[in-house]
N, C-alpha and C positions, 0 to 999 in steps of 0.2 A: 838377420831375422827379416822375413818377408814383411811385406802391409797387409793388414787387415784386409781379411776377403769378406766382401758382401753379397750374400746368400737375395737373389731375388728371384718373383717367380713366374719366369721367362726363360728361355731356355738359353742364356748365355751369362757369364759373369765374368766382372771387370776383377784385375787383381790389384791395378793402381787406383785405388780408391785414396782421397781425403784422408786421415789423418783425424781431422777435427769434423765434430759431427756436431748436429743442433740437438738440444735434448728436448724430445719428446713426447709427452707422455703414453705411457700405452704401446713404447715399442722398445725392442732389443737390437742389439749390432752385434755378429757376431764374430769373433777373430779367434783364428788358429795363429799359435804362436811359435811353431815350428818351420825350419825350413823348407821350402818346396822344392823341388824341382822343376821345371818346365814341361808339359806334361808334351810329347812327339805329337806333331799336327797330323798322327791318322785315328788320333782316336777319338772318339765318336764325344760332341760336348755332353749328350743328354747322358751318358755312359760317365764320365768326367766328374756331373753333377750332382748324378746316384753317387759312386763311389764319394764324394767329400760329403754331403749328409750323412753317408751311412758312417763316415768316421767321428763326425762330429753330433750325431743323433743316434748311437747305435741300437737305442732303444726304442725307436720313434719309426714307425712306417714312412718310408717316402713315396707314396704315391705323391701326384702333382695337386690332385684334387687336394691331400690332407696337408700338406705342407703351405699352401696358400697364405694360410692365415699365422704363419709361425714366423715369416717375413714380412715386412713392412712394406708397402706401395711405395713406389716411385715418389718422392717428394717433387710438386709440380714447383717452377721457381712464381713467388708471389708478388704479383700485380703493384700492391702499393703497402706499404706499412708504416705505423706511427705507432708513435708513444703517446700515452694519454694517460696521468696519473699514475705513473712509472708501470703501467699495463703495454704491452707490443702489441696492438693488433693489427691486426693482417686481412686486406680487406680485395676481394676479386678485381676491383672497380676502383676507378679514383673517388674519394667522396665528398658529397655535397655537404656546403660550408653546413647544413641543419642535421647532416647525417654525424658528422663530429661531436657536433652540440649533443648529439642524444644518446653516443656513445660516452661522451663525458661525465654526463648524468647518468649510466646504467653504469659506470665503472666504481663512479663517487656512492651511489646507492648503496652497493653491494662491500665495497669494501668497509663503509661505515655502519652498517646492516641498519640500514632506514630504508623507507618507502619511499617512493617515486609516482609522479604521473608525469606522462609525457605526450602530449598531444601533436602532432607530426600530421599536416595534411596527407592524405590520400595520396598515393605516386615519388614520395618523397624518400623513397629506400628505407623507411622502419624497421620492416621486417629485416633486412638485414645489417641495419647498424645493432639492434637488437643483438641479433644473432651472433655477429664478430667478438662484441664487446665481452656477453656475458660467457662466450669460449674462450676467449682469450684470459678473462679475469681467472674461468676456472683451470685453465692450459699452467697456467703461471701458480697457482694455488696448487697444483699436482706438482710440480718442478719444485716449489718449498719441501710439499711434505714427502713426496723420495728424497731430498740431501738429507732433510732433518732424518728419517729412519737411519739412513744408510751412515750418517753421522754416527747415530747412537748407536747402532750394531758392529760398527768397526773400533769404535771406546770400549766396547762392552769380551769385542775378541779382538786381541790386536795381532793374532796370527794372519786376519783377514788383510792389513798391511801387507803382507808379501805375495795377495794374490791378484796377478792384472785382472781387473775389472767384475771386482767382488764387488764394490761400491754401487756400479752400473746394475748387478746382477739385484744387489737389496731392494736399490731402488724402482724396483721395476716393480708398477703397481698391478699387475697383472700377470701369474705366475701359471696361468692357465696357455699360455703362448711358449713355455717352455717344459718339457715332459719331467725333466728332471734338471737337480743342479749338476751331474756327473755330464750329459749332456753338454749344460753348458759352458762346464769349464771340461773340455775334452782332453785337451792335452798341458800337463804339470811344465812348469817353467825348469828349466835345464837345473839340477844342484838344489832343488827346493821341494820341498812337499806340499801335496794337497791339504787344505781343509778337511777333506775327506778320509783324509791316512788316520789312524789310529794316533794319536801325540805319544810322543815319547821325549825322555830329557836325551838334551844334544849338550855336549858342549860347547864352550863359548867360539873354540876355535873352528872349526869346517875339517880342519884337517885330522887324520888319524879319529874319526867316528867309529867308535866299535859300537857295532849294531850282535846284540846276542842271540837273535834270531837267526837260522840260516835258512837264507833263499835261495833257491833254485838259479842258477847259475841263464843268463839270455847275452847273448850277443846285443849290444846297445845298436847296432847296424840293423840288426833283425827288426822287421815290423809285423807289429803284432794285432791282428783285428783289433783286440781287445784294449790297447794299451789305451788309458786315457781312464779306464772302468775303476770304479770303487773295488776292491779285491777283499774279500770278505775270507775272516779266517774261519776256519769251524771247531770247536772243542771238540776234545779227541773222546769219544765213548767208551766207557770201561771196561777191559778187557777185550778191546777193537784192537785191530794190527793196523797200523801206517805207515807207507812207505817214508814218511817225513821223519827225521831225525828230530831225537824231542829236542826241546828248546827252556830256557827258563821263560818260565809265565812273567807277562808284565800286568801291569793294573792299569788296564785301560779305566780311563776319566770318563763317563759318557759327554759331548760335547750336544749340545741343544741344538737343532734344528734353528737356523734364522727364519724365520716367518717376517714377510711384508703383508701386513692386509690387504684384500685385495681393492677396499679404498677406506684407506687412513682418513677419515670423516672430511672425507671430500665432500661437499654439498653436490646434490643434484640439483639438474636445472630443470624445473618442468614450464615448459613453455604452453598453455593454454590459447586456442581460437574456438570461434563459435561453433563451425560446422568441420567436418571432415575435407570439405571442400576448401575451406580454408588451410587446413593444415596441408593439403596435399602444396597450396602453393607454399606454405610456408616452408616442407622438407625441401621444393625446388630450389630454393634460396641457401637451404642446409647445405644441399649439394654442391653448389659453388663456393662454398670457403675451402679454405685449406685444412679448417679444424676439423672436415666432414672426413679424413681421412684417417684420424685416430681418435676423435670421438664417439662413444658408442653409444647410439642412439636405441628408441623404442617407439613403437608407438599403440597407446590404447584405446580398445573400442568397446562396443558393445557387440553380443553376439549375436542380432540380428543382421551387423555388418561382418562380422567375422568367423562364424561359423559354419564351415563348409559341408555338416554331416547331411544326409537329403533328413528335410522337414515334411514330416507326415503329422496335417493339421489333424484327420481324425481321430491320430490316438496322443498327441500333445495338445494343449490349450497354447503356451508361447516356447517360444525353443530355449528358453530357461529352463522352463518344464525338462524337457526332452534332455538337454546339458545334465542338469544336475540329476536326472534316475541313469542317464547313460554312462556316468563316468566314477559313478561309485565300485569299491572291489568288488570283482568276485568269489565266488566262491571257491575252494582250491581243487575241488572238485571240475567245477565249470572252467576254469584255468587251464586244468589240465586236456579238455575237451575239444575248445576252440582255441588256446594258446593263445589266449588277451590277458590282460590286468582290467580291462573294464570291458562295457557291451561296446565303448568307443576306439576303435583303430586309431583315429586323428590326434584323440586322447592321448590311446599307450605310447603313442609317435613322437608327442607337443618338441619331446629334446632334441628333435633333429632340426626345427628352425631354432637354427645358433648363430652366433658372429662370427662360426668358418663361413656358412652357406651364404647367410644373407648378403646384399649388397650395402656399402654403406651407407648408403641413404635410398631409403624405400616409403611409399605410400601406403596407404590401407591397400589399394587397388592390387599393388605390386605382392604384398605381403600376404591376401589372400591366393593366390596367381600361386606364388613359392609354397603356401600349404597345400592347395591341390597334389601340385607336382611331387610333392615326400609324401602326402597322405600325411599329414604330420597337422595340428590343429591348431591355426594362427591366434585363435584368443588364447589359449597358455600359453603358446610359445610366446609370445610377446610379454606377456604375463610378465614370467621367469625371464626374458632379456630383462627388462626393466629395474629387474632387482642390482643388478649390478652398470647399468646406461650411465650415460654422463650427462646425456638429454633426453628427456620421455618428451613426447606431443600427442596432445588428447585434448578432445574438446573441453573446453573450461568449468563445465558442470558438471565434471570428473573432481575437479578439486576444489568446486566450492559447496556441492551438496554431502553434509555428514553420508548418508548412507552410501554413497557410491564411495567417495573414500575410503568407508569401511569396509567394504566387498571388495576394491579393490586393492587394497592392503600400501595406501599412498600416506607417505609420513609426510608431513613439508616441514618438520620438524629441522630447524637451522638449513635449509633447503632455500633453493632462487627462486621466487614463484613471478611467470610472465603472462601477461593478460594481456594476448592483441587481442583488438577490434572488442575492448573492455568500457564505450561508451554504454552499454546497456546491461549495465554489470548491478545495480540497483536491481532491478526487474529480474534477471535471476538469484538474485539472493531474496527478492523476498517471495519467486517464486518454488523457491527451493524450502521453505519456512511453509507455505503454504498446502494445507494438508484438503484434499475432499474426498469422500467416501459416501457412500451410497447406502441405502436400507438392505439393497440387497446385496449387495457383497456381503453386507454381514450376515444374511440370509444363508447366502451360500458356503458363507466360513465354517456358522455353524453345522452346516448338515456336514462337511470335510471332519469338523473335530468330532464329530458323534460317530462316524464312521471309523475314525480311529479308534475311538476309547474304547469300541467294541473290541479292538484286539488287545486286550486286556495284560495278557500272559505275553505275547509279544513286545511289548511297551512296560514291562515292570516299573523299569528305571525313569519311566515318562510320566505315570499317568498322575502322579500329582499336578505334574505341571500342565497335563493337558486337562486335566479335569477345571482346574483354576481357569484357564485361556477360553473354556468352553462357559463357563459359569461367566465370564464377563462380556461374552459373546451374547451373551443370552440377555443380559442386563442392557446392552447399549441396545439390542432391537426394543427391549421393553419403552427403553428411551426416547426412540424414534417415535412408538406407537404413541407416549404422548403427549408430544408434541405435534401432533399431526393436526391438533384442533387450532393452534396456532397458526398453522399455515392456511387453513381454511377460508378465515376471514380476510386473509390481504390481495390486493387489487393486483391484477395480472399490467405486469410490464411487456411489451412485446410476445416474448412467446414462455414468461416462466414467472411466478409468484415467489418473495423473498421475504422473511422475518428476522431482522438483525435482533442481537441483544446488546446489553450492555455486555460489557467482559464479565463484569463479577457479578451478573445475574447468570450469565451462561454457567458461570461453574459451581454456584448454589444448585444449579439442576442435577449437576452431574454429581456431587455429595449428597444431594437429597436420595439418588442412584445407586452410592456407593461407589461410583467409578470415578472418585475425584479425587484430589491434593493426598490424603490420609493414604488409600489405597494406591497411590502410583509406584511407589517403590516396590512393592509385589509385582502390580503386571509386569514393570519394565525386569525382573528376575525371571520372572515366568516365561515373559517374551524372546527375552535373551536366550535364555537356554533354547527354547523350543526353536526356533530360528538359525540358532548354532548349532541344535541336530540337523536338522533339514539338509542345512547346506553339506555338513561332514557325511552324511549317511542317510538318504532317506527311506530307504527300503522298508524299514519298520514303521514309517509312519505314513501306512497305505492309504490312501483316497485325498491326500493332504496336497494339493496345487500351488504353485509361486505364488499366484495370485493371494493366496491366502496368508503366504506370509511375508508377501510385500503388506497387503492390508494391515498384519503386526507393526511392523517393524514404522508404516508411516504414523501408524497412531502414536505407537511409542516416541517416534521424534518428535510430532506435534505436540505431544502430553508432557513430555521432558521439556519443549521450550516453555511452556506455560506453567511449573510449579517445580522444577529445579531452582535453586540458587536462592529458596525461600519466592519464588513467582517473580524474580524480578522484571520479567519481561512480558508479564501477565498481561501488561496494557497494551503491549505492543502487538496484539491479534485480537481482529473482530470476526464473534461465529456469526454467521448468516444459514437460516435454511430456507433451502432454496426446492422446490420441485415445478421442474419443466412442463408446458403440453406441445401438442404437433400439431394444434390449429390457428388458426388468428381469430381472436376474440370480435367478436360481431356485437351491433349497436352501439345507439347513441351512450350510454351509460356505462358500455362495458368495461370501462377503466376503473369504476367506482366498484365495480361488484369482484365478487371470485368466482371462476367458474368452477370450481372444482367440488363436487357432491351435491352442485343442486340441481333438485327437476325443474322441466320448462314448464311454463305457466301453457295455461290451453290458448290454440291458437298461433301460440310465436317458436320460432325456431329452436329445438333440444342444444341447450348450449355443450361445449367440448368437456365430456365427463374423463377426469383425469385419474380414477380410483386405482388405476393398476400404476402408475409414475412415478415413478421410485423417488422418496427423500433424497436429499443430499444436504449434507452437512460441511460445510463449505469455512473452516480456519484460516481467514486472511492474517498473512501477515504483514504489519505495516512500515517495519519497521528494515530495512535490511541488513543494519549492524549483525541482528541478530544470530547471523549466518555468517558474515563477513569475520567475527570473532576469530572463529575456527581456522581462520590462513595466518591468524598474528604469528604461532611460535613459527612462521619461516623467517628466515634470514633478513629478505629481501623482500618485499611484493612489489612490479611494476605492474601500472598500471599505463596501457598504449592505445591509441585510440586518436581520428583525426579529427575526434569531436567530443571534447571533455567538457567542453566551456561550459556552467561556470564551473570550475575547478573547486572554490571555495566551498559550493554547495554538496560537491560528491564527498568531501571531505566528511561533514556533518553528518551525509546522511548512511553515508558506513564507517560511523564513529572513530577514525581511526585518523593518526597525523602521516599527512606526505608533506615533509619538512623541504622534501626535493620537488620540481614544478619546471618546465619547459613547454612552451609554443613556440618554435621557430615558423620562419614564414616560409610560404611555399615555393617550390624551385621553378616551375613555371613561366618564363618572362610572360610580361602583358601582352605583347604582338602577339601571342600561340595563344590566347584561350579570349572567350567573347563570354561574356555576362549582360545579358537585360532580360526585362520583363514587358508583358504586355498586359495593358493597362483597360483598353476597351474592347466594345465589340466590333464587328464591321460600320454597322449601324453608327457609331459613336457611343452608346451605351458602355455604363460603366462594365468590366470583365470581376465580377466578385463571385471567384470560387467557392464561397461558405455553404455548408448541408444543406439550403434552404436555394439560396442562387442558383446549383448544379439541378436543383429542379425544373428550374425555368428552359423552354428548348430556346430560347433566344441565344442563352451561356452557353449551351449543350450544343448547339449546332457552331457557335463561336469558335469552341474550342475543338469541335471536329476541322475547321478550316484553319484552324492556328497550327495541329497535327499537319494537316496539309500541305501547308505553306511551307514547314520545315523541312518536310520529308523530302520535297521539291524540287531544292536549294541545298539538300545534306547530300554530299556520297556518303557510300556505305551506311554504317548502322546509325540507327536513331534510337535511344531510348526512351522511354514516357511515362511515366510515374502518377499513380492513382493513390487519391485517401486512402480505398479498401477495393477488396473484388465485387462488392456489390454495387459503387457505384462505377467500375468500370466498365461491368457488365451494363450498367442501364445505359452509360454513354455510348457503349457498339452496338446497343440493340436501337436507340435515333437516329446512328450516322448510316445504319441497313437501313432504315427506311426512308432515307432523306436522297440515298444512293452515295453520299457521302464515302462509304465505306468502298464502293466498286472503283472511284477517282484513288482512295488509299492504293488498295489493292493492285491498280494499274502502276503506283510509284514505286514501293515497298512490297517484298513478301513481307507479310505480319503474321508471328508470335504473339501469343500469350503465355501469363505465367501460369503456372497450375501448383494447386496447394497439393497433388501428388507427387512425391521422391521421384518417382521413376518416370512418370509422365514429363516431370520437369526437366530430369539427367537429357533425355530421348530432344522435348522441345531446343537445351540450349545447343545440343550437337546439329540439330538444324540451322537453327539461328548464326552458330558460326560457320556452316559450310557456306551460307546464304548471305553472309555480310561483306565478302571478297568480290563479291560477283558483281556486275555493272548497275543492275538494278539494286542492290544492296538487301538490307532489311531494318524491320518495325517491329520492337517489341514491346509489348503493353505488359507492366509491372506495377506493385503493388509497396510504397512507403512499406517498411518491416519487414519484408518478403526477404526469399533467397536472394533474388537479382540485385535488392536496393543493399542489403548488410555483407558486405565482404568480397563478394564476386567481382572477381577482375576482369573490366574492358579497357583493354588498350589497342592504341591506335583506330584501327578502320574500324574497332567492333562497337565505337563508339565516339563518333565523329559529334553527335550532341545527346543533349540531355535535356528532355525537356516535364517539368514539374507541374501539377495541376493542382493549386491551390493550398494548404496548410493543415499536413496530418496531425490535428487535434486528436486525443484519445477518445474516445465517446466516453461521456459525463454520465451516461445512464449506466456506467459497468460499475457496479458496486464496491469492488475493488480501485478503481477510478474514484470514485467518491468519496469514500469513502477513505482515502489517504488522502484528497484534498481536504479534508475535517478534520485528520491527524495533524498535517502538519502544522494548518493554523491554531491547533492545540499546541502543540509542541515549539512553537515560531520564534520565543524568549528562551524557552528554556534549553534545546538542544539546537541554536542557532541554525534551523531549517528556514528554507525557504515558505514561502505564503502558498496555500494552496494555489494559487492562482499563477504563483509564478514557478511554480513547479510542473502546473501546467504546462504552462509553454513551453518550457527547455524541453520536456519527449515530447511536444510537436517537433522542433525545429531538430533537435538531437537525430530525429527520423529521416528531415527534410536534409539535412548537413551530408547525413552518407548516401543519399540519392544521388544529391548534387555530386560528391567525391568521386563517384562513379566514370566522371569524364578527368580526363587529360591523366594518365599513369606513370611519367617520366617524363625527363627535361624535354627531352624532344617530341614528345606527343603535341598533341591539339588538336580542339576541338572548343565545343561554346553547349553556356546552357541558357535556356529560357525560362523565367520562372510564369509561370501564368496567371497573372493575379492582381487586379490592382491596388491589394491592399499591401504591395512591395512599394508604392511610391511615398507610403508613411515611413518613417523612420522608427516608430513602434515596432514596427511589421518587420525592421532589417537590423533588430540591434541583437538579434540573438543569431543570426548567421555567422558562420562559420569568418572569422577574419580576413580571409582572402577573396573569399566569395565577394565581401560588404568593401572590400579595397577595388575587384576589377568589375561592381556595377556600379558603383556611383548613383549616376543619374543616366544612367543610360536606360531610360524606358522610353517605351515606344506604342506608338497606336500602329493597327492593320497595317498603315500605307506609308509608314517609316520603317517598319517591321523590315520591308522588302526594299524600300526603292530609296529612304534615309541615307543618310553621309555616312553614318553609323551602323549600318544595316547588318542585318545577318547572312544577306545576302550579299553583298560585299567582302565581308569575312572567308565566308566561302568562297567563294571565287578565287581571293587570295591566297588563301589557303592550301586548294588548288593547285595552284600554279606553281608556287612554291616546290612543293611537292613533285611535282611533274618536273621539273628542271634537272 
């Protein structure tokens, strides 16, 4: 008997293959079990290749395109591997002593289904100890549950005992890689019968078998296309003639079909980051294990990144809009006209991105790219992968906000659930809880539902429920109109006037309304249904816009968190209403008065009349359990992030236990990265960044020459970190006129960041073409921004990092303050932090991943500056980051130690330098 031949797909194959294979998951081996011959060296191998598929596939196309995926890739041989909690992982890289530690804790997490935080500086391989561990944990959890099936289906038919590699065959969690079982058992073992043969009683001995059947007499020498095929008898028809000699009937048994699931309650992994940007690096990291080659990955998005159909804004409002009226059926009529199933091509398409075509590891970028090129519609197709993936990636408010879970049909039910870059995972949970709507949305809802109800005969099956959705539509404007006298008398903040209530004064108004506690279990039926037509069918419910039943469906979440469960969460949101104007209130008293509906007195200036400014009704919420609830039934939640600290406190405030906890320290030795701060001005005056300081041009021109001095003394890129873009902007608009900025200009090209997508994408492709180059570059960024949360500079792209003072949240944001009054409510009783000191941690939490931004691997370096002297207090440095607070010490510095010091930054550099250059 020959060795097993291995089918790859390349235009050559080995026939002395191994013997012994590794298992797994997600792939087949396939052997013929008869003898070969040597096939004569003139025949052609692609010739060679065809002809053994066709014998061992006869049912299966061989094109080269379609057989791709029915073979396994080339197993590359793996870099390093270890055991860790009797898990194999297999790692591209040797790993750092902290990448161990974090795989240890994501292996213990998941196998004992607890929670996890694990805080890992910035550059310290996360993302891909992450990544190893929880493939490997699931690589080894598929390898149980194929023996365990293939266990039970060979107990259950022990005729399967006599077939080589029936076991292999059960076990195979994916029966989508093989066309049929005849396929792949092609050819019967010499003396034995198929699975597939009809049973019949044999006796005990082999010899002397009278078989009462007579078959057609074959040369055993002879070959036969077909032999290996299920041979199918036919019942002879009544009063039909056959050439076949009758035979006595036997009583075929039907024998059951073995079925493997295509996954036996394998858990999915869904790995969550902030932005797309994020995950694009996080699949680059996919791509380098070895699991990226039989793990089947997904990734999800939204359809303004994913939707490739052309967007025509004047006859859609958002390309939801446009999605959901373009991909409903048509008519069978209209079917037959243009030969669609919907008015969308990309739509009727979505099946053709599959896991033949795609590559295994792909971006959004890449994956919209592959829809163009089929004409095939990357938001379903991704969709539909998903359903079956081993790993989905999608930005994290995919799986922490209810409603997008629910559109997008995401269980994390016994599921991995992974949250990188999850230090500000608070703030979307309770911006996810956070509901605001407008006087006129609901304005425009209703004129949508009165326009509907008019098709009356159309909408049979509707119109209760849109009559109801219209009737409460009408009642909350009634709502708005009166409280309007409320907001009249309160004194303008800035540029918008605000009336908080109590909680349980707000929903006295809304019973007083009818739209409260009694009534919510109607709307949320009413809402439901109408909502679940929309999306299945909208055609019938003409004039009806996303918008309007996004507008439902947020009310209804917001209303469900407040008087479900008997309201237990009732305290845990404060309503505010709020309406804006577009001028700045003028005079001395303006703060005391409202400007909104009064006349000017004669003589003085007509104050800013706001009559047309739409209310808004603004449900904070304060709490973020309340949201965080909804990922408890997964398996597993990690929580990753190289700025968790305190630990104790994120625990509290999304009510839930992570029993597991890791900070390892950072891999960066001390000689590679430089920490201080600068303490004064030129002058010697003190350097105090606070709102009130950065007013003063003495600070403002200080810190234009402290930019200076670095940019100087740094190759390559510099980066510089601002509170917000309004004071960054008033600091470029003093260094233009001080000329400050033309000295930049000459050292550095300088970047800004831009609060636009696309202005941003455009700005950072600059910045990196511009940071290689001799004169390097200077980009001004924003604490919270894209540049500061997630984005990756390494090496040259980010040779320092320089901070400007202490991103405070501003105390005037009502939602800011308004949690700082919570939690000192709440301070004994759900062991939160003090308002005050809940404070700090999202200053510093903001300032920690700015900082993180420098030095991205063992071998990187570079240095940061923090610019502030209130860094030489100890107050000021006990919430940094622990590696940060280990490589500044006491290394602060005035102006002219800054440069010409023992310590200096310019020293570092230099050294650095040279290093380098060597």
């Amino acid at each position: 008997m020959s060795s097993p031949i291995y089918i790859s797909d390349d235009d050559s194959f080995e026939q002395e293959a191994p013997r012994e294979k590794p298992k797994r998951y997600g792939q087949i081996y396939i052997t013929d079990d008869e003898e070969e011959e040597e096939p004569p060296p003139s025949i052609n191998l692609n010739e060679k290749r065809q002809g053994l598929i066709t014998n061992l596939f006869p049912s299966i196309k061989t094109k080269h395109s379609e057989m791709v995926n029915l073979v396994s890739p080339v197993e590359r041989q793996p870099d390093h591997a270890m055991m860790i909690g009797g898990v194999s992982i297999i790692l591209p890289v040797k790993p750092y002593p902290c990448q161990v530690a974090v795989m240890s804790k994501v292996i213990t997490a998941i196998k004992a289904k607890k929670h996890c935080l694990l805080e890992s500086p910035t550059g310290t391989g996360k993302t891909l100890a992450l990544l190893c561990s929880a493939l490997a944990w699931q690589k080894k959890e598929q390898d149980l549950i194929s023996q365990d099936q293939a266990q039970k289906s060979i107990a259950q038919f022990p005729e399967l005992h006599t077939l080589d590699g029936a076991a292999e065959y059960i076990a195979t969690p994916d029966k989508s890689k093989v066309e049929s079982p005849e396929a792949f058992f092609s050819k019967k073992i010499h003396g034995e019968r198929s699975i597939y043969d009809s049973p019949q009683k044999q006796s005990t001995s082999t010899n002397n078998v009278v078989n009462k059947r007579q078959e057609p007499h074959h040369d055993p020498n002879d070959a036969s296309p077909n032999d290996g095929l299920v041979k199918l008898q036919k019942k002879m028809r009544y009063n039909s003639e056959s050439p076949v000699l009758p035979s006595t009937p036997e009583k075929i048994a039907p024998v059951p079909e073995v079925e493997t699931p295509q996954k036996v309650s394998l858990p999915t992994i869904y790995y969550g980051a902030r932005t797309h940007k994020q995950i694009q690096q996080v699949v680059k990291e996919f791509a380098r294990t070895t699991y990226c080659s039989d793990a089947l990955m997904s990734i999800l998005s939204a359809r303004d990144h994913s939707c490739i159909r052309e967007y025509d804004r004047s006859q859609w409002p958002t390309k939801n809009d446009m999605c959901s009226s373009c991909i409903k059926p048509m008519s069978s009529l209209d079917k037959l006209k243009i030969k669609q199933e919907t008015n969308c091509k990309y739509y009727d398409n979505r099946k053709a991105i599959n896991r033949k075509i795609l590559p295994r590891a792909y971006d959004l970028t890449e994956l919209v790219e592959i829809g163009k090129n089929l004409t095939a519609c990357p938001y379903y197709g991704a969709r539909e992968i998903a359903k079956m993936a081993n790993i989905v990636f999608c930005p994290y408010n995919y799986l922490i906000e209810p409603s997008i879970r629910k559109s997008m049909q995401i269980d994390l039910t016994d599921n991995v659930v992974i949250i990188d870059e999850g230090h500000n995972i608070e703030d979307i949970c309770r911006d996810a809880a956070t509901c605001n709507f407008t006087r006129d949305q609901v304005k425009s809802a209703i004129k949508e539902f009165e326009t509907v109800s008019s098709f009356r005969y159309a909408n049979q099956h509707m119109t209760t429920h849109i009559d109801h959705l219209l009737a409460v539509l009408k009642t909350w404007d009634q709502w708005f109109e009166n409280q309007t006298p409320l907001i009249n008398n309160q004194p303008v903040n800035g540029t918008e006037a605000a009336y908080t209530w109590q909680v349980e004064n707000f929903v006295q108004t809304l019973d007083n309304h009818n739209i409260g506690q009694k009534q919510y279990d109607e709307f949320h039926h009413n809402a439901e249904i109408f909502c679940r037509k929309f999306r299945e069918d909208q055609r019938t419910l003409i004039g009806v816009t996303q918008s309007t039943t996004s507008l439902l469906e947020s009310l209804d979440t917001v209303l469900g968190f407040l008087f479900r469960c008997s309201g237990i969460y009732i305290d845990d949101f404060k309503p505010v209403l709020v309406r804006r104007i577009r001028a700045e209130v003028t005079g001395a008293n303006a703060w005391r008065t409202s400007q909104f509906n009064k006349p000017a007195k004669d003589g003085q200036r007509k104050p800013k009349q706001a009559e047309n400014e739409p209310l808004t009704l603004r449900l904070i919420c304060m709490n973020p359990a309340v949201v965080f609830k909804g990922l408890h039934p997964a398996r597993c939640i990690i929580l990753a992030s190289g700025t968790l600290t305190p630990q104790t406190s994120l625990q509290s405030e999304l009510a839930t236990d992570f029993p597991l906890k890791i900070s390892p320290r950072h891999i960066i030795p001390s000689d590679r990265v430089w920490i201080g701060s600068l303490s004064s001005c030129p002058d010697g005056s003190r350097l105090e960044c606070t709102s009130q300081g950065t007013k003063q041009t003495a600070v403002q021109d200080a810190l234009g020459e402290a930019v200076y001095q670095v940019c100087r003394v740094t190759p390559h890129g510099v980066l510089c970190f601002f509170p917000s873009y309004q004071r960054m902007n008033s600091l470029v608009k003093r260094w233009k006129q001080i000329g400050l900025w033309d000295r930049l200009e000459q050292t550095k090209n300088i970047f800004m960041e831009s609060n636009d997508t696309k202005d941003h994408e455009t700005i950072m492709e600059d910045y990196y073409e511009c940071v290689g180059t001799d004169t390097g570059a200077l980009l001004f960024a924003v604490y919270r921004g894209k540049v500061a949360e997630g984005m990756d500079f390494k090496d040259r792209q980010a040779r320092a990092v320089i901070t400007v003072g202490v991103p405070y949240p501003n105390k005037y944001d009502i939602a800011v303050s308004e949690k700082m009054k919570y939690n000192d409510k709440y301070l004994k009783q759900r062991k939160l932090l003090s308002g005050t000191e809940w404070y700090l941690v999202q200053a510093y939490r903001a300032l920690n991943q700015a900082v993180g931004r420098c030095v991205r691997h063992s071998g990187d370096w570079g240095a940061v500056l923090l610019l502030d002297a209130r860094f030489r207090e100890p107050h000021y440095t006990q919430h940094l980051s622990t590696w940060v607070k280990e490589y500044l010490g006491c290394n602060h510095h005035t102006f002219k130690s800054l440069v010409n010091g023992s310590n200096s930054l310019k020293a570092f550099m230099e050294e650095m330098t040279r290093r380098e250059n060597v």
